[in-house]
PDB file as gemmi writes it, atoms N, CA and C in Angstrom:
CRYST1    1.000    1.000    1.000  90.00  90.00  90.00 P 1                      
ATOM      1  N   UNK A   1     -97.403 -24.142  21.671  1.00  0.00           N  
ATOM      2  CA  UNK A   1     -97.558 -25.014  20.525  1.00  0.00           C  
ATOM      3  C   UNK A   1     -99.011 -25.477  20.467  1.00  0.00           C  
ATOM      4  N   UNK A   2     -99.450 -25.264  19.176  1.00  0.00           N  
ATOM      5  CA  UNK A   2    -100.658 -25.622  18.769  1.00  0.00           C  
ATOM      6  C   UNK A   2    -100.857 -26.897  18.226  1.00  0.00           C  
ATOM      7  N   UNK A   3    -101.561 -28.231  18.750  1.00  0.00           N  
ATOM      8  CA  UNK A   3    -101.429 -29.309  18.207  1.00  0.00           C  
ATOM      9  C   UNK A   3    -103.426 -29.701  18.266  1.00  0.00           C  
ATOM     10  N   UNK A   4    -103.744 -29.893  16.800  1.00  0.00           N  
ATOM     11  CA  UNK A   4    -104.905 -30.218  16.774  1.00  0.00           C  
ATOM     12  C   UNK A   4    -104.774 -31.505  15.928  1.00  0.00           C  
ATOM     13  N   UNK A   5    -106.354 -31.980  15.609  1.00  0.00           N  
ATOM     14  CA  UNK A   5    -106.377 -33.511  14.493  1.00  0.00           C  
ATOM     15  C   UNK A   5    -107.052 -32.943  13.487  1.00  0.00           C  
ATOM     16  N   UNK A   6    -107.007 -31.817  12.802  1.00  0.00           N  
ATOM     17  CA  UNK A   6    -108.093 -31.565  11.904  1.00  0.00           C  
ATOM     18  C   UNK A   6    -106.270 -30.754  10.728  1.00  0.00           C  
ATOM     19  N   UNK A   7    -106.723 -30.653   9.598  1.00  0.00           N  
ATOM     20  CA  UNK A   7    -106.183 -30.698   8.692  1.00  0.00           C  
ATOM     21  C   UNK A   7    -105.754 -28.601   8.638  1.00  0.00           C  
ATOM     22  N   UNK A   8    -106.587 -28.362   9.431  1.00  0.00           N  
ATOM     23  CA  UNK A   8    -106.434 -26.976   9.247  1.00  0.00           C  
ATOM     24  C   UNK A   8    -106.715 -26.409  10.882  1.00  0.00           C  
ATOM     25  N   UNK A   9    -106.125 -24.637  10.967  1.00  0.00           N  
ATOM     26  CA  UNK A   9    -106.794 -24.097  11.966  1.00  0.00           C  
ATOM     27  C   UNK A   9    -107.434 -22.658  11.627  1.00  0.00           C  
ATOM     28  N   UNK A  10    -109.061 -22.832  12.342  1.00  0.00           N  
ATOM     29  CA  UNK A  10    -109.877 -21.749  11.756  1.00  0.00           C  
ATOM     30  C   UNK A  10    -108.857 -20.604  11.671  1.00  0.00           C  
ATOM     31  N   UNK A  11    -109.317 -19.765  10.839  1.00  0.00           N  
ATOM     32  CA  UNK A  11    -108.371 -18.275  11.284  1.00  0.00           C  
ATOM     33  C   UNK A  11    -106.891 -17.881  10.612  1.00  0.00           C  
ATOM     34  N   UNK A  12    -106.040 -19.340  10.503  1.00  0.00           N  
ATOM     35  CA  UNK A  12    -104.395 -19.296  10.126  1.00  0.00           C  
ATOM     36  C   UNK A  12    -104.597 -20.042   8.759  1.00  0.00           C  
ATOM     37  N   UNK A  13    -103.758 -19.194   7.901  1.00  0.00           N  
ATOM     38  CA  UNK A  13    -103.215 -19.396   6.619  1.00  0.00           C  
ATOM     39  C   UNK A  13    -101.717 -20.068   7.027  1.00  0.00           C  
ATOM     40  N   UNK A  14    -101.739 -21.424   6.618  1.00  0.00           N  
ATOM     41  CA  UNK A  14    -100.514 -22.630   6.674  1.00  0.00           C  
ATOM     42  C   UNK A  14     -99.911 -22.555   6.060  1.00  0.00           C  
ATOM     43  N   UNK A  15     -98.097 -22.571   6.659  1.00  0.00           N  
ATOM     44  CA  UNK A  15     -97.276 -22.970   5.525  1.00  0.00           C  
ATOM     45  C   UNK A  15     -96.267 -24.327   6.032  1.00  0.00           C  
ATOM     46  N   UNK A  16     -96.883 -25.086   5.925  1.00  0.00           N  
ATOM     47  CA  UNK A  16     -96.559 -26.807   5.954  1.00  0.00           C  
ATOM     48  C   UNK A  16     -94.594 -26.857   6.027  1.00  0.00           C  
ATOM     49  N   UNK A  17     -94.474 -27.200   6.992  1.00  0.00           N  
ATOM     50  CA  UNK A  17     -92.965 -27.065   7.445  1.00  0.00           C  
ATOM     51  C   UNK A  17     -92.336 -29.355   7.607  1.00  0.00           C  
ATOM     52  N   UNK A  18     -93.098 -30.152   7.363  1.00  0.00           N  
ATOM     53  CA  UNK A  18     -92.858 -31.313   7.225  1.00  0.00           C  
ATOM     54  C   UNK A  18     -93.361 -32.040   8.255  1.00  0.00           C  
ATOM     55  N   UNK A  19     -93.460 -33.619   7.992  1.00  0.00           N  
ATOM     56  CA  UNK A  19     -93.715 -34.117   9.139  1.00  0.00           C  
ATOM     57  C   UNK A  19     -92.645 -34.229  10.347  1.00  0.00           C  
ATOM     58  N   UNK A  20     -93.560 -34.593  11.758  1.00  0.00           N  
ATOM     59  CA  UNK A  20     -92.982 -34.751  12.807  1.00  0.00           C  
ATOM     60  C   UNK A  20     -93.591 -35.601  13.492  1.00  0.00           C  
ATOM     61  N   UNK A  21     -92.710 -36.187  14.272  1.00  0.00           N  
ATOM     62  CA  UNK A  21     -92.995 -37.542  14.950  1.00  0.00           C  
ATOM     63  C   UNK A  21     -92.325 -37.681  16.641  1.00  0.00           C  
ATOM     64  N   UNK A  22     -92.860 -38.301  17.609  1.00  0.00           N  
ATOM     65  CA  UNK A  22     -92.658 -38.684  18.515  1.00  0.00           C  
ATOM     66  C   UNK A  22     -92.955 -39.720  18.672  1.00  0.00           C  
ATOM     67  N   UNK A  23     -91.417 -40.865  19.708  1.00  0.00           N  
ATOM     68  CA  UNK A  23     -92.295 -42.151  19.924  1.00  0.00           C  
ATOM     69  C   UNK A  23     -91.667 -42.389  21.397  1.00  0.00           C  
ATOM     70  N   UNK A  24     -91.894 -43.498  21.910  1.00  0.00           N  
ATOM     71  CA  UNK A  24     -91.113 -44.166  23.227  1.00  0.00           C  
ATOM     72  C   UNK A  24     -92.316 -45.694  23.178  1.00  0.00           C  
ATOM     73  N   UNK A  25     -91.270 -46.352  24.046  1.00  0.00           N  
ATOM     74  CA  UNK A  25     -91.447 -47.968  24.274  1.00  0.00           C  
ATOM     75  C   UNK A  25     -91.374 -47.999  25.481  1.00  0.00           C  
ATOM     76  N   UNK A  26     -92.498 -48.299  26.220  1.00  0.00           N  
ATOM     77  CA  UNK A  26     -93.078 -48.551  27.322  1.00  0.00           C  
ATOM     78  C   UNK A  26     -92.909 -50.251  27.778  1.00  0.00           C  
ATOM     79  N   UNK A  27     -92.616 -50.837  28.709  1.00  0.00           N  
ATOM     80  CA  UNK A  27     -92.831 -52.125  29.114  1.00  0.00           C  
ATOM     81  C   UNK A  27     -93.468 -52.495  30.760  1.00  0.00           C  
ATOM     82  N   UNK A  28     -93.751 -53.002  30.630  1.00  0.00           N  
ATOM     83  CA  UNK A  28     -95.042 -53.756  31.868  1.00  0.00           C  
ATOM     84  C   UNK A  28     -93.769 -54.440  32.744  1.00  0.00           C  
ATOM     85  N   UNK A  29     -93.949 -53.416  34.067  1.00  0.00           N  
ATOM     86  CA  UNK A  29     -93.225 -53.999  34.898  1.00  0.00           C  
ATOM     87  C   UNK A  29     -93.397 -55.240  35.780  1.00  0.00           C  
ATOM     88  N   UNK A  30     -92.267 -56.649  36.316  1.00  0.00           N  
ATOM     89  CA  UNK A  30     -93.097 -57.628  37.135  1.00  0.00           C  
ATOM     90  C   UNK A  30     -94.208 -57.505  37.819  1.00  0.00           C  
ATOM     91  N   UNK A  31     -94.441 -56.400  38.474  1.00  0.00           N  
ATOM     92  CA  UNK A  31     -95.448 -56.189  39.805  1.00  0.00           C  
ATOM     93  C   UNK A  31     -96.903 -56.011  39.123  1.00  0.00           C  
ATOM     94  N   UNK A  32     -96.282 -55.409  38.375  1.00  0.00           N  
ATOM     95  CA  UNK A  32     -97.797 -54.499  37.712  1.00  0.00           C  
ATOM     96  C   UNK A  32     -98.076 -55.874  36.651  1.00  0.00           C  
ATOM     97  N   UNK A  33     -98.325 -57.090  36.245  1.00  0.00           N  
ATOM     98  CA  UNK A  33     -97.766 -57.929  35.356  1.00  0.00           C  
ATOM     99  C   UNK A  33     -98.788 -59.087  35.692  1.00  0.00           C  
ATOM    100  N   UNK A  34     -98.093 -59.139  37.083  1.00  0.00           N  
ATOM    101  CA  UNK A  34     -99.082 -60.123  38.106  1.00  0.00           C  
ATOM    102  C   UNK A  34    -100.020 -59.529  38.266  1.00  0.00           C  
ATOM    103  N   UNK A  35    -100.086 -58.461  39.091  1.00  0.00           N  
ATOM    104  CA  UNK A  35    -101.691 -58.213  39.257  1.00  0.00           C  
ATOM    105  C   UNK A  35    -102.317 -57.515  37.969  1.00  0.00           C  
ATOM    106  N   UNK A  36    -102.246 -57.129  37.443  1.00  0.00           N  
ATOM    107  CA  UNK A  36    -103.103 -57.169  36.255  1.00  0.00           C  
ATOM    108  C   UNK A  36    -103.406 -58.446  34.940  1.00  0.00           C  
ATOM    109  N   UNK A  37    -102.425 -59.799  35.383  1.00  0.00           N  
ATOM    110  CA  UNK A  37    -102.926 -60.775  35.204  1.00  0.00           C  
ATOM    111  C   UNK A  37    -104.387 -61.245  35.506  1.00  0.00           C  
ATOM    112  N   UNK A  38    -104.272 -61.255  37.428  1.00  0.00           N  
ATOM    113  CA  UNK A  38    -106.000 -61.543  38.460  1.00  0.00           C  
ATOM    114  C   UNK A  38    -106.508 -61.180  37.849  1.00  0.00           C  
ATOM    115  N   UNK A  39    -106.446 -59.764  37.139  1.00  0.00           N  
ATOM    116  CA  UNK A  39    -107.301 -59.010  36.789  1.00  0.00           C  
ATOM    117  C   UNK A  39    -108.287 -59.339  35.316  1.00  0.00           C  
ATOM    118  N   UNK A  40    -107.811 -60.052  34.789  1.00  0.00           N  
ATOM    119  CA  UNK A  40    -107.936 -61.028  33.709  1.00  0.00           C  
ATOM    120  C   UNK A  40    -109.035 -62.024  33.760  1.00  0.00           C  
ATOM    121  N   UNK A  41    -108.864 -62.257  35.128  1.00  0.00           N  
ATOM    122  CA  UNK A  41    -109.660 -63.370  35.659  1.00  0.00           C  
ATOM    123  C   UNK A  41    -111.053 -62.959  35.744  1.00  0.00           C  
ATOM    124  N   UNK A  42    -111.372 -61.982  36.162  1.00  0.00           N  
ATOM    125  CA  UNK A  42    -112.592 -61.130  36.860  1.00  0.00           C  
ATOM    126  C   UNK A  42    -113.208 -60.304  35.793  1.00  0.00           C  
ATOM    127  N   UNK A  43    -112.078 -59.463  34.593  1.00  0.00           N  
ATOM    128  CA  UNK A  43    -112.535 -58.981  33.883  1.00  0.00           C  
ATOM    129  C   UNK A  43    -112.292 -57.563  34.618  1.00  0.00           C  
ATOM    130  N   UNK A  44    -113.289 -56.602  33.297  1.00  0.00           N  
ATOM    131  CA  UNK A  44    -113.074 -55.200  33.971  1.00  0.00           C  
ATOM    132  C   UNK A  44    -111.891 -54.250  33.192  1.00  0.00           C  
ATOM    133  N   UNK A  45    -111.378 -53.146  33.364  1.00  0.00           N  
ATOM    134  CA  UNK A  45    -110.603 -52.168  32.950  1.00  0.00           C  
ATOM    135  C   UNK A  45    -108.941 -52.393  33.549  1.00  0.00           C  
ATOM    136  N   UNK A  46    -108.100 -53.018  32.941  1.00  0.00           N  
ATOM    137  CA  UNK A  46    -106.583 -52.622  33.561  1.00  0.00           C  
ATOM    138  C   UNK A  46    -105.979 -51.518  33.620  1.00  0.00           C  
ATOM    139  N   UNK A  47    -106.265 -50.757  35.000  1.00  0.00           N  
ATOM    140  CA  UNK A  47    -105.930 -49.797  34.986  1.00  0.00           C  
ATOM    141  C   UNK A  47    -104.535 -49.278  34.772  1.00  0.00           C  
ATOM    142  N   UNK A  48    -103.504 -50.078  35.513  1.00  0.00           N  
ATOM    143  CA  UNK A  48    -102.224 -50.215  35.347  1.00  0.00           C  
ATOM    144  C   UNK A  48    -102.172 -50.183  33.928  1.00  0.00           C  
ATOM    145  N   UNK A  49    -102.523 -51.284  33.451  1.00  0.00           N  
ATOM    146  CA  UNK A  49    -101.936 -50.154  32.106  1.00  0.00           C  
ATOM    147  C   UNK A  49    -102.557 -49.260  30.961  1.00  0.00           C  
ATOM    148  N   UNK A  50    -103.934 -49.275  31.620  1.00  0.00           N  
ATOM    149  CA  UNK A  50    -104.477 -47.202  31.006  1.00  0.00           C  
ATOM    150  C   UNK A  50    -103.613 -46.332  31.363  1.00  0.00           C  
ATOM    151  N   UNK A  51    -103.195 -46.327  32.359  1.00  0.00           N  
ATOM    152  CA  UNK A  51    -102.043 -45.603  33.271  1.00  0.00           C  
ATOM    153  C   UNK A  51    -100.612 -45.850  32.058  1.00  0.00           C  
ATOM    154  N   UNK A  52    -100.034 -46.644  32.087  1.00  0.00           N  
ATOM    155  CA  UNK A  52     -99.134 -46.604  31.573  1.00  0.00           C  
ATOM    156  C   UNK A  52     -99.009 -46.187  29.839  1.00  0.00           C  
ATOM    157  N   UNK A  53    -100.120 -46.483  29.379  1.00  0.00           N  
ATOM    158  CA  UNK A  53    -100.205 -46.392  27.552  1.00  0.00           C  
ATOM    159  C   UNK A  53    -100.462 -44.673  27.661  1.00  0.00           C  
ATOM    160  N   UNK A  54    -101.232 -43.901  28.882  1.00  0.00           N  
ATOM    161  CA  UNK A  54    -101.707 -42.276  28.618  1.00  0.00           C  
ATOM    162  C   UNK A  54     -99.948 -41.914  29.537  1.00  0.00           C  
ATOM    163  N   UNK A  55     -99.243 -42.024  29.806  1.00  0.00           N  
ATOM    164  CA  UNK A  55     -98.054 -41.638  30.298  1.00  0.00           C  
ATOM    165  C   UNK A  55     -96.917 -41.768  28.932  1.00  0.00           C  
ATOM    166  N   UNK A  56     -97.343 -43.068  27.911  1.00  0.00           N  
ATOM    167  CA  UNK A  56     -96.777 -43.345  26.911  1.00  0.00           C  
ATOM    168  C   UNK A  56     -97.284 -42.351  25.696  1.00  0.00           C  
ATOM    169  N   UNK A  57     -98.341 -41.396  25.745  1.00  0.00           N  
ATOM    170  CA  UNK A  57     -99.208 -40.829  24.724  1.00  0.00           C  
ATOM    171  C   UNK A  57     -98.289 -39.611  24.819  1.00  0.00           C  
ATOM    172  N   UNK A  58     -98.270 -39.254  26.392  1.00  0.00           N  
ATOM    173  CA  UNK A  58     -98.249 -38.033  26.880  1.00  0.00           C  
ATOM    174  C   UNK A  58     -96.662 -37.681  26.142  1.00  0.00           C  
ATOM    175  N   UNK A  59     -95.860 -38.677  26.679  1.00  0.00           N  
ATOM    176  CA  UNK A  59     -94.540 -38.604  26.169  1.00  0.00           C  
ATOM    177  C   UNK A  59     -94.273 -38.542  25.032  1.00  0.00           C  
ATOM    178  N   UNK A  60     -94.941 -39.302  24.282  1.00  0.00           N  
ATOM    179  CA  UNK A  60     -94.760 -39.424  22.736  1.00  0.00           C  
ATOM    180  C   UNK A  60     -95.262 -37.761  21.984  1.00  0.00           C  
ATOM    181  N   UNK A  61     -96.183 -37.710  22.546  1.00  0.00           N  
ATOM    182  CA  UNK A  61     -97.055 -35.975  22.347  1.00  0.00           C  
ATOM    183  C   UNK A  61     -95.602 -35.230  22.271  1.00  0.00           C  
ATOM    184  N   UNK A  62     -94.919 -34.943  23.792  1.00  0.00           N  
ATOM    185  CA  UNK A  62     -93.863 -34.137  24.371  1.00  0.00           C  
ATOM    186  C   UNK A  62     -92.598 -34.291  22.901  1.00  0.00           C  
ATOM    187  N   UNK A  63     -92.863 -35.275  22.923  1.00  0.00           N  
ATOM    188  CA  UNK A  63     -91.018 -35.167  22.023  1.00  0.00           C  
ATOM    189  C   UNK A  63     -91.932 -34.988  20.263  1.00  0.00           C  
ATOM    190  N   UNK A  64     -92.731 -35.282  20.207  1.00  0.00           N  
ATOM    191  CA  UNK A  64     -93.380 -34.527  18.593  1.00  0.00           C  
ATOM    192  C   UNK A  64     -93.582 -33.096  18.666  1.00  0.00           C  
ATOM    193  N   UNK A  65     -93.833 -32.665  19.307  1.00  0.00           N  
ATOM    194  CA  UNK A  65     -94.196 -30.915  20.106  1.00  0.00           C  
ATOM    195  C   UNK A  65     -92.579 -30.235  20.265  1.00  0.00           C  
ATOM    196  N   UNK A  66     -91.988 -31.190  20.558  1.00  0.00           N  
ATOM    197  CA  UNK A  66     -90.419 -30.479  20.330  1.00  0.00           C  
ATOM    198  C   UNK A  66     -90.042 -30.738  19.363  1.00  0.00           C  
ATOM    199  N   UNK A  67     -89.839 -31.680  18.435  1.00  0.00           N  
ATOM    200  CA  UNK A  67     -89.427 -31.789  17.251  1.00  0.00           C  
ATOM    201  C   UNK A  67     -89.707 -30.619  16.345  1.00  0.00           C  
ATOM    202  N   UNK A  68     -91.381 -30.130  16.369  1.00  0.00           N  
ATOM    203  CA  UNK A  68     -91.724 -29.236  15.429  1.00  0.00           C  
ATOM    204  C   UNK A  68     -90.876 -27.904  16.067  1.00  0.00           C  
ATOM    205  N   UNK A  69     -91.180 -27.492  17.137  1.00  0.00           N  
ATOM    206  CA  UNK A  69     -90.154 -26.692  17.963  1.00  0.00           C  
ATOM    207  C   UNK A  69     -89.155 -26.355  17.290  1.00  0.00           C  
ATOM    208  N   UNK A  70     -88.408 -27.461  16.621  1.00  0.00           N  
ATOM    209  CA  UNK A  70     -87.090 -27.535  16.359  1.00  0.00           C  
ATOM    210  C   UNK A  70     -87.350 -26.522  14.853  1.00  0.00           C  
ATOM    211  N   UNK A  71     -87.672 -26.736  14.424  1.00  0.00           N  
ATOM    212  CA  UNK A  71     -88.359 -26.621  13.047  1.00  0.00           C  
ATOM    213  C   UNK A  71     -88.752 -25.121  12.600  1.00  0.00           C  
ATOM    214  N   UNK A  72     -89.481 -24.424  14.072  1.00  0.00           N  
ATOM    215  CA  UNK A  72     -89.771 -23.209  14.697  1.00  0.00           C  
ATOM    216  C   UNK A  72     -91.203 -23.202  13.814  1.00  0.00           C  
ATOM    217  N   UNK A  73     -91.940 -24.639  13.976  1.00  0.00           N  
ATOM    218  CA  UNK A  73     -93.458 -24.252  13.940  1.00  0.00           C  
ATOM    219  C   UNK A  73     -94.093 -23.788  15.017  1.00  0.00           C  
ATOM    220  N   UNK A  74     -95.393 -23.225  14.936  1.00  0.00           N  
ATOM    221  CA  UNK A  74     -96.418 -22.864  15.695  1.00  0.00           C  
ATOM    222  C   UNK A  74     -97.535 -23.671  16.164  1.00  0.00           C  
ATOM    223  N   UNK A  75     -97.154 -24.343  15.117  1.00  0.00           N  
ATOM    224  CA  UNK A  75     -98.560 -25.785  15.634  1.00  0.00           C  
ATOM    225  C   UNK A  75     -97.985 -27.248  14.735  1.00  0.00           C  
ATOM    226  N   UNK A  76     -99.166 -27.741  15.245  1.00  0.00           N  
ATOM    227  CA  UNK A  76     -98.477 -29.432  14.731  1.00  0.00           C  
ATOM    228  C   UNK A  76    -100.477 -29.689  14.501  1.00  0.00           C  
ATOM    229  N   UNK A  77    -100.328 -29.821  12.977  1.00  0.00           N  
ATOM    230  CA  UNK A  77    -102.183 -30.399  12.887  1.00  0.00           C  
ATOM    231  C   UNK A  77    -102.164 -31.863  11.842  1.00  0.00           C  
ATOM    232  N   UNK A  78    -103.199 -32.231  11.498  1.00  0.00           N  
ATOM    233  CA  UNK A  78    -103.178 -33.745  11.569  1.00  0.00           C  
ATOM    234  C   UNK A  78    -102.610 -34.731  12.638  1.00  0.00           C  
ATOM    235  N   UNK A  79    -102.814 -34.174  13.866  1.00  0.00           N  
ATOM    236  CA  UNK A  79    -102.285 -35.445  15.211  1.00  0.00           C  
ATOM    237  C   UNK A  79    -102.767 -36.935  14.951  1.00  0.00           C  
ATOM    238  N   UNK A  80    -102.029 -37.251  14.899  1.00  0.00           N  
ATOM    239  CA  UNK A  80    -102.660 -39.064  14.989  1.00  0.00           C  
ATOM    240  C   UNK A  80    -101.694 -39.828  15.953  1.00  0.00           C  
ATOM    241  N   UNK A  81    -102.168 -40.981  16.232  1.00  0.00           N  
ATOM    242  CA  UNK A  81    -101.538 -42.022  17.396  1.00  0.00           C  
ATOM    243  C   UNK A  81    -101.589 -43.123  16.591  1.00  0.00           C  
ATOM    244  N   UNK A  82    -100.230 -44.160  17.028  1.00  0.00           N  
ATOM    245  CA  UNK A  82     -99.911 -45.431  16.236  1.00  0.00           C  
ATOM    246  C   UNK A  82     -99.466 -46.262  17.489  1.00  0.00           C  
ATOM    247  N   UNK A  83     -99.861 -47.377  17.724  1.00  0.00           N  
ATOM    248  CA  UNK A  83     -98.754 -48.338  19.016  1.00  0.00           C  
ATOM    249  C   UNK A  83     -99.043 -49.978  17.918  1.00  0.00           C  
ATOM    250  N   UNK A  84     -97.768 -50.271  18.429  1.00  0.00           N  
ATOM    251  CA  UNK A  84     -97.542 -51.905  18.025  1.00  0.00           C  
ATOM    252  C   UNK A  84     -97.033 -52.313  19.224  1.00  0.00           C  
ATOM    253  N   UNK A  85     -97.225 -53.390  19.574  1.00  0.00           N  
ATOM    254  CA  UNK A  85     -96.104 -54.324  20.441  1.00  0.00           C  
ATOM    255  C   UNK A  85     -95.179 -54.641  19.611  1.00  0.00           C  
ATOM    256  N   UNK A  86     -93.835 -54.256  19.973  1.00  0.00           N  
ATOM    257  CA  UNK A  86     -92.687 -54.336  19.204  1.00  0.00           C  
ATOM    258  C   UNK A  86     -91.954 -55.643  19.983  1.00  0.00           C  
ATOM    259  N   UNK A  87     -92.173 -56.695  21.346  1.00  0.00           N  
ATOM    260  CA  UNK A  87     -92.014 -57.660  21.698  1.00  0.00           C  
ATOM    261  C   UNK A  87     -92.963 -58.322  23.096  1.00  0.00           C  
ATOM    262  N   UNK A  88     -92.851 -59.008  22.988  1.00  0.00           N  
ATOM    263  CA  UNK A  88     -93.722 -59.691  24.313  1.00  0.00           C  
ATOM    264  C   UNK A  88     -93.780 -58.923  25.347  1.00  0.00           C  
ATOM    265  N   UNK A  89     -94.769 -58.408  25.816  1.00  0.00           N  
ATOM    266  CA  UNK A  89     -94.389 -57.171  27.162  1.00  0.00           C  
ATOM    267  C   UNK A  89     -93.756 -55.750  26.763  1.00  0.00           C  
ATOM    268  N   UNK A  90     -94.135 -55.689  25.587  1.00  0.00           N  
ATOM    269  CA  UNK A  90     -93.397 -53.715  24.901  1.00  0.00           C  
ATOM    270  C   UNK A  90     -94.496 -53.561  24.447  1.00  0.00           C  
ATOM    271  N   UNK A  91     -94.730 -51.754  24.834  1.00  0.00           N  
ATOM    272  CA  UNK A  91     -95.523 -51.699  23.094  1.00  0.00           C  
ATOM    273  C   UNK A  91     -94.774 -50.344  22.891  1.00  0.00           C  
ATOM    274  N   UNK A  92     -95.209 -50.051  21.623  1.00  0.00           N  
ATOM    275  CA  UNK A  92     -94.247 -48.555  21.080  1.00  0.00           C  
ATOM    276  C   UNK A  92     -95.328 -47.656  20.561  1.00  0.00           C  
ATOM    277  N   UNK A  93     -95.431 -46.272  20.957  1.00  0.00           N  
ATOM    278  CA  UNK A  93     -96.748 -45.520  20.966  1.00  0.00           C  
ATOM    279  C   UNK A  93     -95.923 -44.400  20.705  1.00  0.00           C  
ATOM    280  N   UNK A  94     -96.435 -44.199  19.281  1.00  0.00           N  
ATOM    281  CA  UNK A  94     -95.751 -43.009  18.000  1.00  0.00           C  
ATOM    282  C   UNK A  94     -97.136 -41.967  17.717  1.00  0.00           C  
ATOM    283  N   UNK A  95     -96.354 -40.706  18.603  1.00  0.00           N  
ATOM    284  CA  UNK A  95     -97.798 -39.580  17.752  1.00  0.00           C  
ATOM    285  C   UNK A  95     -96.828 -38.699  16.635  1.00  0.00           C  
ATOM    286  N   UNK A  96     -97.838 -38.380  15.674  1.00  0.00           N  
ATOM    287  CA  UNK A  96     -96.798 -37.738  14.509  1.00  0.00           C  
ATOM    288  C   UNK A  96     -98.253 -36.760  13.734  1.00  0.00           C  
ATOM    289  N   UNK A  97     -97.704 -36.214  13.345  1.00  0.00           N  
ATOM    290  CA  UNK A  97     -98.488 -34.919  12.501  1.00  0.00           C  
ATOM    291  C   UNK A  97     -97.649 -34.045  11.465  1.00  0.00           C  
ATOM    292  N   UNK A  98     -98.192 -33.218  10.658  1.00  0.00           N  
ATOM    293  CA  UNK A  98     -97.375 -31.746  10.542  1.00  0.00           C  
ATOM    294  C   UNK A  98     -97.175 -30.755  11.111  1.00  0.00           C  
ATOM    295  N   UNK A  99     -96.189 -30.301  10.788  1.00  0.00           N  
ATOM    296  CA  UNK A  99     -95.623 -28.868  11.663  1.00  0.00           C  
ATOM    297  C   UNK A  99     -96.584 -27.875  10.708  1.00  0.00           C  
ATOM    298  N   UNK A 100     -96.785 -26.959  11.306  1.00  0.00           N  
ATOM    299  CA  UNK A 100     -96.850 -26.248  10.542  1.00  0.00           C  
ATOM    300  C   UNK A 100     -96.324 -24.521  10.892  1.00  0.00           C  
ATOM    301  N   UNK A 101     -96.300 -23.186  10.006  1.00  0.00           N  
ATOM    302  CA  UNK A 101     -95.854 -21.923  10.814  1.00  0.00           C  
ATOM    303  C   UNK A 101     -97.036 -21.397   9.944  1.00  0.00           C  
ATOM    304  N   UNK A 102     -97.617 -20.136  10.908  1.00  0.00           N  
ATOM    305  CA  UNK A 102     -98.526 -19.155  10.658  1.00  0.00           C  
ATOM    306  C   UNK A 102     -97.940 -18.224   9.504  1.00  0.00           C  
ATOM    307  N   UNK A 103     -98.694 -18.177   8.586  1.00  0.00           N  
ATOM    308  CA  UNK A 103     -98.337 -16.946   7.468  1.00  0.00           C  
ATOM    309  C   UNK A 103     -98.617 -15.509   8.315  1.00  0.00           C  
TER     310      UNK A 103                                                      
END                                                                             
């Protein structure tokens, strides 16, 4: 599966099969919660949860990449990424694009 952010791919004549979407809701576990609180204090990069939002990308990627699958595209172009905190300690991280199949 071919998944780019650009509207086209050099070379392939598109035939636009609909959008597709992947999402999942990630939450900040106690442990990781506290110490990346300290971390607040000092400043700097939370890694814990760079870690957790690119595990949340990755997943969200995985189930949009099957969706088009489903569909029996070849690629998925216009990729984009969306997250909201959907409650105190969630956030929800949606990648979505078109499918598309090679003429």
């Amino acid at each position: 599966m071919i998944l780019v952010n650009t509207d086209y791919i050099t070379g392939k004549e598109l035939e636009m099969l609909g959008l597709v979407k992947g999402a999942t809701i990630q939450s900040k576990n106690i442990g990781r919660d506290i110490t990346q609180s300290f971390k607040t204090l000092v400043g700097g990069e939370l890694g814990a949860y760079t870690d957790m939002m690119n595990q949340a990308r990755a997943l969200a990627t995985k189930r949009m990449a099957a969706e088009a699958e489903q569909l029996g595209a070849d690629a998925v172009v216009n990729v984009r990424y969306a997250s909201s905190a959907v409650m105190q300690g969630a956030a929800e991280v949606m990648a979505y694009g078109t499918a598309v199949k090679f003429r």
